[in-house]
N, C-alpha and C positions, 0 to 999 in steps of 0.2 A: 227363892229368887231365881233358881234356874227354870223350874215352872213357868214364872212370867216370862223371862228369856226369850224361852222356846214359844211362846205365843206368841212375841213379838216376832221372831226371826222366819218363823216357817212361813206366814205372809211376804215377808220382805222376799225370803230365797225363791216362793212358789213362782212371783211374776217376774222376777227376773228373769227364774229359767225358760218362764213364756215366751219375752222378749229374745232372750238366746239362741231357743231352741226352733221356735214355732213361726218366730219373725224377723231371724236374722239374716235375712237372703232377700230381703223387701226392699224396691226401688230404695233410692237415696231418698228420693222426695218423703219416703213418708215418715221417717224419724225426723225430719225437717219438719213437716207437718205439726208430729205430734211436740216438738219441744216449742216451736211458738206458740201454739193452743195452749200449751202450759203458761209459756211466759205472759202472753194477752188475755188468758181468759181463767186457766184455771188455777193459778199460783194467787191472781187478784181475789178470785172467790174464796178459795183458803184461808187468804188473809182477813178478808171480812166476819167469814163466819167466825174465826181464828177470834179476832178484837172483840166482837159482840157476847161470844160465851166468856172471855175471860174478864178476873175480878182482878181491876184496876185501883182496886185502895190498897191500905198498909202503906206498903214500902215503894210507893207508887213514881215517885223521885230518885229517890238511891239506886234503884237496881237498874234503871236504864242508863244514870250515870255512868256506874261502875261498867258494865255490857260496853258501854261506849267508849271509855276510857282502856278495856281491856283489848277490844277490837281494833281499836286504833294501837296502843304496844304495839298486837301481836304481829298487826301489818307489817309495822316498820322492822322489827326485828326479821321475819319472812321475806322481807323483801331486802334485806341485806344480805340476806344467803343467797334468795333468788338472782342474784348477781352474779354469781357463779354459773348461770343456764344462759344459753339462748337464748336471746328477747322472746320469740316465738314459745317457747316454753314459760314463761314466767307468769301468765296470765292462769296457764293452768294448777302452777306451783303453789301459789299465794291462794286460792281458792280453796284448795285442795288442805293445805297446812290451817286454814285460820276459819274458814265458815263449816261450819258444825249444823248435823243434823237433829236439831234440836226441837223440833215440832214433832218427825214421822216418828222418831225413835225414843229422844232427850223425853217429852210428855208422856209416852207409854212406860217409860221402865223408872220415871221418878218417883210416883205416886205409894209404889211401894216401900220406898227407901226412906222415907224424908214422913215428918209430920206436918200438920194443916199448915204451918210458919213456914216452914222449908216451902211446902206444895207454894202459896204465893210465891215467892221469891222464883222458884221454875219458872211458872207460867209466864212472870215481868222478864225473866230471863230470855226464855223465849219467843215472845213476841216481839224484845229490842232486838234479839239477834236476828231474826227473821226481816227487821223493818230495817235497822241499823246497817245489819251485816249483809245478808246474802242478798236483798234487791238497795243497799245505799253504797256502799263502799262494795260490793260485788258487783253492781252495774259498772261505778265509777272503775273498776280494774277491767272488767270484761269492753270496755266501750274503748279506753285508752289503749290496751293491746291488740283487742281484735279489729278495730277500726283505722289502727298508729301508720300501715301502711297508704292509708288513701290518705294523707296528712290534713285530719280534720283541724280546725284551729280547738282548744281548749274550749271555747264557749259552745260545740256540740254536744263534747261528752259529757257537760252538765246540764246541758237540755235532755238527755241521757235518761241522769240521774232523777232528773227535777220530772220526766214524764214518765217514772215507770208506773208501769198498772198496778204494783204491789202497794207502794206509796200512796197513790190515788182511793186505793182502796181500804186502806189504814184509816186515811182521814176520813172518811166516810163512815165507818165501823166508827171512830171514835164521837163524830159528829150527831150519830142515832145514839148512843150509849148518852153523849152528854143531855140530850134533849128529852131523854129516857122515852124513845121511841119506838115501842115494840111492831116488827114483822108481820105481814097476816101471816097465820097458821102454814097456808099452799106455800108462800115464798120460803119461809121460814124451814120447812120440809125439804121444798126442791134445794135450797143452797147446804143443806146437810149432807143431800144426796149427793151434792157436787163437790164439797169437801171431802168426804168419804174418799170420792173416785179419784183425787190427785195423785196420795199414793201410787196408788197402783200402776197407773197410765204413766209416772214417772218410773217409776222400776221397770217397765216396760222400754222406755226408753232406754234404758241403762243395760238391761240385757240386748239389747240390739245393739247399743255402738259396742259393748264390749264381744262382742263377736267381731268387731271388725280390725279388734285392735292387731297390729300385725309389728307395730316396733314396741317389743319387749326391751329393750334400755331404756326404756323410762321405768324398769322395777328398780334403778337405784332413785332415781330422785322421787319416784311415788314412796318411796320408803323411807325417805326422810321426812317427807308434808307429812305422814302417819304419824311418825315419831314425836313433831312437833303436836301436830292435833291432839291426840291420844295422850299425851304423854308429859312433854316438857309444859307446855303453854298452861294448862290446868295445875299441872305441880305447882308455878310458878304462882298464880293464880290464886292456890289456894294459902299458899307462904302471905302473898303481901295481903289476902283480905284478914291473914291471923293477925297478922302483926298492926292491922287497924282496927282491932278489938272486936271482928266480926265473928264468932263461933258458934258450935252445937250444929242446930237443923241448919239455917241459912247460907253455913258456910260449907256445908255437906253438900245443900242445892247446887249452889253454882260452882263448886267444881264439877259435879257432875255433869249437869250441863253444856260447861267449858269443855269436859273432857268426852263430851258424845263422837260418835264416827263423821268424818266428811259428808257435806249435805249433797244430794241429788241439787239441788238450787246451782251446783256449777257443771252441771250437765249443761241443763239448761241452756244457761245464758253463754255456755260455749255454743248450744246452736244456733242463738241468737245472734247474736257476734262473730260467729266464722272464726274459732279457733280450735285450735287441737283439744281433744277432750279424754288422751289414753291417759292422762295422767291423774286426772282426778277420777274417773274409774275405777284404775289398781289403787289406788290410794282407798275408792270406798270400800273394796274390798277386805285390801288390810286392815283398815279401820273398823271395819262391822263385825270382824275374828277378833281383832285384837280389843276391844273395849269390852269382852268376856273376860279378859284379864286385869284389865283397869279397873272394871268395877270395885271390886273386894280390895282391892289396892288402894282407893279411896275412903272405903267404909272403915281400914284399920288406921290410914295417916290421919282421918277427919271425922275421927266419933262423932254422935250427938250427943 
């Protein structure tokens, strides 16, 4: 396990230190750049290519229930702490505590852990939280906070929600799957290549604003969103799926899942949105050390 780890992680740390080291002194504009490119173009491609490889049978109903069901908790619980913050802070709190990196990281280090039964249940995990979480209810928090000062009425930031390119693009990936409409070859290649490349170009981002962070008081409240990410929300998670007779691979799945690092997805859509982004930063940071800890933590509370 720690083998696969280190594969996953020494990509993740190479381009951030890029971003850090090599383009942390780069106009404003171009970390603005690169995080709408992400938000309009390259998060959308992700997701498509994302839908079209994964297999939507089995437990094709359940698991985006439950995803949705947990997502929604963990909000409200999150954002009852987040009451204790700044408003100004609270957009990066609730991101930071509750949407999980569950594509870049959550899909590379399950496949080892979990059998064929588990591996669906990830992927369905996955791709609700990705559609659900980080562009459904991650727009709706990021549009309500970072827009709350120009006092849009509510029916924007569901125009928001209801126009993001991540969504748009779900439905489309879902729409060729249903009509079992295969790709030519060239498309089907160049959008691998652009999946491929989100990664990276987000970590990229992520090492440049965290060069820029300069108010370190936010390591106490990044250190709580961790706590809950990492930690409480997944425990929690994995208690009520036992006690709904859910066990073995599937219930190993999704707390794994539940319990991945903070996603780069709230990078993002803080630069989309115009809001502060130290906080969910230090918080991926915490969380990308600390879920070397949680793993094994998992694998003794939640055998298969």
């Amino acid at each position: 396990m720690l083998e696969q780890l280190s594969e996953i992680y020494l990509p993740l740390i190479a381009w951030t230190c890029v971003g850090f080291f090599l383009l942390g002194r780069v106009p404003e504009s171009v970390p603005k750049l690169i995080g709408r490119s992400l938000f309009w173009i390259g998060v959308p491609l992700q997701v498509l290519g994302f839908t079209l490889r994964s297999d939507l049978s089995g437990a094709m109903w359940l698991v985006p229930l439950l995803v949705t069901l947990f997502l929604f908790i963990s909000l409200a619980f999150a954002w009852l702490l987040s009451r204790q913050f700044p408003q100004t802070d609270r957009a990066a709190f609730l991101l930071a505590a509750v949407i999980g990196n569950t594509g870049f990281v959550g899909l590379a280090i399950a496949p080892s852990l979990v059998d064929q039964l588990g591996l669906s249940w990830v992927v369905l995990f996955s791709l609700t939280h990705n559609i659900v979480g980080s562009y459904g209810f991650g727009v709706a928090i990021a549009s309500y906070y970072g827009e709350k000062q120009q006092n849009k009425p509510w029916t924007k930031h569901l125009q928001s929600v209801l126009f993001t390119p991540a969504l748009w693009a779900f439905g489309l990936g879902l729409w060729l799957k249903l009509q079992q409409i295969e790709l030519n070859p060239t498309i089907a290649d160049s959008l691998e290549i652009a999946v491929n490349s989100v990664p990276a170009i987000a970590l990229l981002l992520v090492g440049i604003r965290f060069r820029e962070i300069r108010r370190w008081q936010y390591l106490k409240i990044s250190g709580l969103a961790a706590l809950l990410k990492l930690l409480v929300l997944p425990l929690s998670l994995g208690i009520a799926v036992t006690l709904f007779g859910i066990t073995d691979s599937p219930r190993l799945a999704i707390v794994l899942e539940a319990g991945m690092p903070t996603a780069i997805a709230g990078v993002i859509l803080a630069e989309e949105y115009n809001f502060q982004s130290e906080i969910i930063i230090i918080s991926i940071a915490f969380t990308s050390v600390g879920v070397l800890l949680t793993i094994p933590l998992w694998l003794w509370l939640f055998p298969t």
